[in-house]
N, C-alpha and C positions, 0 to 999 in steps of 0.2 A: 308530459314527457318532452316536448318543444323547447319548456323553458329552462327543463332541464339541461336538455342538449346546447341550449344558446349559454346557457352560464359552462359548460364543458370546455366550448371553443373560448370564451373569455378567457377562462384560467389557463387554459393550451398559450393563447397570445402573449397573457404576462407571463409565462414562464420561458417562453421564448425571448420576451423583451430583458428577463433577468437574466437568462445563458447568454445571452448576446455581450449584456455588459458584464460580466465576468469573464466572458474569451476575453474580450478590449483590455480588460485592468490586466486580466496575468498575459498577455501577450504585450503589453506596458513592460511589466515586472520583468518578464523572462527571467523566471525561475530556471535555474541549472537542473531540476528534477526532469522539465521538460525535453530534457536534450536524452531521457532513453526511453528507447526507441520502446512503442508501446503503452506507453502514462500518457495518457490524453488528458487535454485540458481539464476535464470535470475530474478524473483521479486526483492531478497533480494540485487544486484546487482543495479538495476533499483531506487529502495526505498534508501538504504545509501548513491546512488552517487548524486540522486535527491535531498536528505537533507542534505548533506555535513557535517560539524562538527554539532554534536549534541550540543556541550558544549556552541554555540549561541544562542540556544534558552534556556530561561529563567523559560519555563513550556513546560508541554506536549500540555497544548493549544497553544500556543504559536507555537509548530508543526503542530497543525492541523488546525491553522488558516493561516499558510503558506503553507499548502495541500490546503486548499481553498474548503475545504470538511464542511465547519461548516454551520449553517441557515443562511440567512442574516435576521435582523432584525431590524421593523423601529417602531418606537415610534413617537406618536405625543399627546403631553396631555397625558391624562389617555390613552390613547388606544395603546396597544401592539402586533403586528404579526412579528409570524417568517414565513417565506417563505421558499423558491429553498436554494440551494447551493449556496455560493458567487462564487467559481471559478476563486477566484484573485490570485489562484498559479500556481505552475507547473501544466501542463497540462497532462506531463507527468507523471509526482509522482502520481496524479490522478489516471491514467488510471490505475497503476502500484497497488498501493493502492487496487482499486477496483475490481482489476483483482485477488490479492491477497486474499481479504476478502471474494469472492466465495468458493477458495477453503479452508480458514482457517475457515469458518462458518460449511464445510462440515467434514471436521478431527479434531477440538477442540470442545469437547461438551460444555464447556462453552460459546463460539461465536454461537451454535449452538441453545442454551437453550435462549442467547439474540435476537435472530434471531428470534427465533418465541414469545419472549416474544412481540418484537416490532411489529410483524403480527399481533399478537391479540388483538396489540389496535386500529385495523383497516388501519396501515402500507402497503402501496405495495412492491411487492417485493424490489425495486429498492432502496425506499425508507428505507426498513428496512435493505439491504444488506450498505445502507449507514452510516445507526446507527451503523451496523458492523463494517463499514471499521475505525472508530474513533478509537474504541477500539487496534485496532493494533498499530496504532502509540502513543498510552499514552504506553501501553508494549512495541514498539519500542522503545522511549524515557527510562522508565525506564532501561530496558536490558544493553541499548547501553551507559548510562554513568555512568552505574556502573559495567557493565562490569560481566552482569550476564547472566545466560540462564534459557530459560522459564520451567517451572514446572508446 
C-alpha cells in the first residue's frame, strides 16, 4: 500500500510539472478564447487543440457541427423533428465545451440572460446549458480567426 501511495504522489508531481508547462505555453500564445470570462486555461487548451486550425472550417456551424453539439434532425414529407444531440465529433471537445459553458453561463451575463431565456421555453437544464455551449464556439470561431478578444 506504501508503494503504492509513493508512485500516487509521483504521478500528482508530473502532472503538476505538465499543467505547469501548458499555463507557460498558452499564457505565451494568448489565445483570444482566453479573454471570456470563464474558459480557464485547461478548457481553452482542451477546446483549440480539440479544433485544431480554425481557418478549415468554413462557418461557425461548420464548428459546431464538428462539436457534434447541434439537433439531429429527420424529415420525412411534410413532417419535421429535431431531436438529441448528433455526437458525431470529439467526444472530447464535447465534454470540454460543456464543461466550459457551465462556468461561462455563470460569469458572462449574456450566456446567463440565454440560459434562462432558453429555461423559460420550458428547456432542461441540460438542455438549455446545450443551447449555451453553441454560443461559445460561433465566439470561438469569430475571436480566433480574426484574431480578436471578447468584449
Amino acid at each position: 500500500m506504501e508503494s503504492l501511495l509513493i508512485l500516487h504522489s509521483q504521478i500528482e508531481v508530473e502532472i503538476n510539472k505538465l499543467e505547469d508547462k501548458i499555463e507557460s505555453i498558452i499564457k505565451e500564445l494568448n489565445p483570444p478564447t482566453l479573454s471570456i470570462k470563464g474558459i480557464g486555461i485547461i478548457s481553452c487548451v482542451g477546446i483549440i487543440s480539440e479544433f485544431g486550425d480554425l481557418s478549415r472550417f468554413k462557418s461557425a456551424d461548420a464548428c459546431v457541427a464538428f462539436a457534434g453539439i447541434e439537433p439531429s434532425i429527420s424529415q420525412s414529407g411534410t413532417e419535421y423533428h429535431t431531436g438529441h444531440m448528433v455526437k458525431h465529433g470529439s467526444g472530447h471537445l464535447r465534454y470540454f465545451l460543456m464543461n466550459a459553458a457551465d462556468y461561462v453561463f455563470m460569469h458572462e451575463p449574456i450566456f446567463t440572460e440565454f440560459y434562462y431565456k432558453k429555461h423559460s421555453e420550458g428547456k432542461t437544464h441540460k438542455v438549455s446549458l446545450t443551447h449555451v455551449a453553441k454560443k461559445p464556439v460561433r465566439i470561438i470561431y469569430k475571436l480566433e480567426s480574426e484574431n480578436i478578444t471578447f468584449k
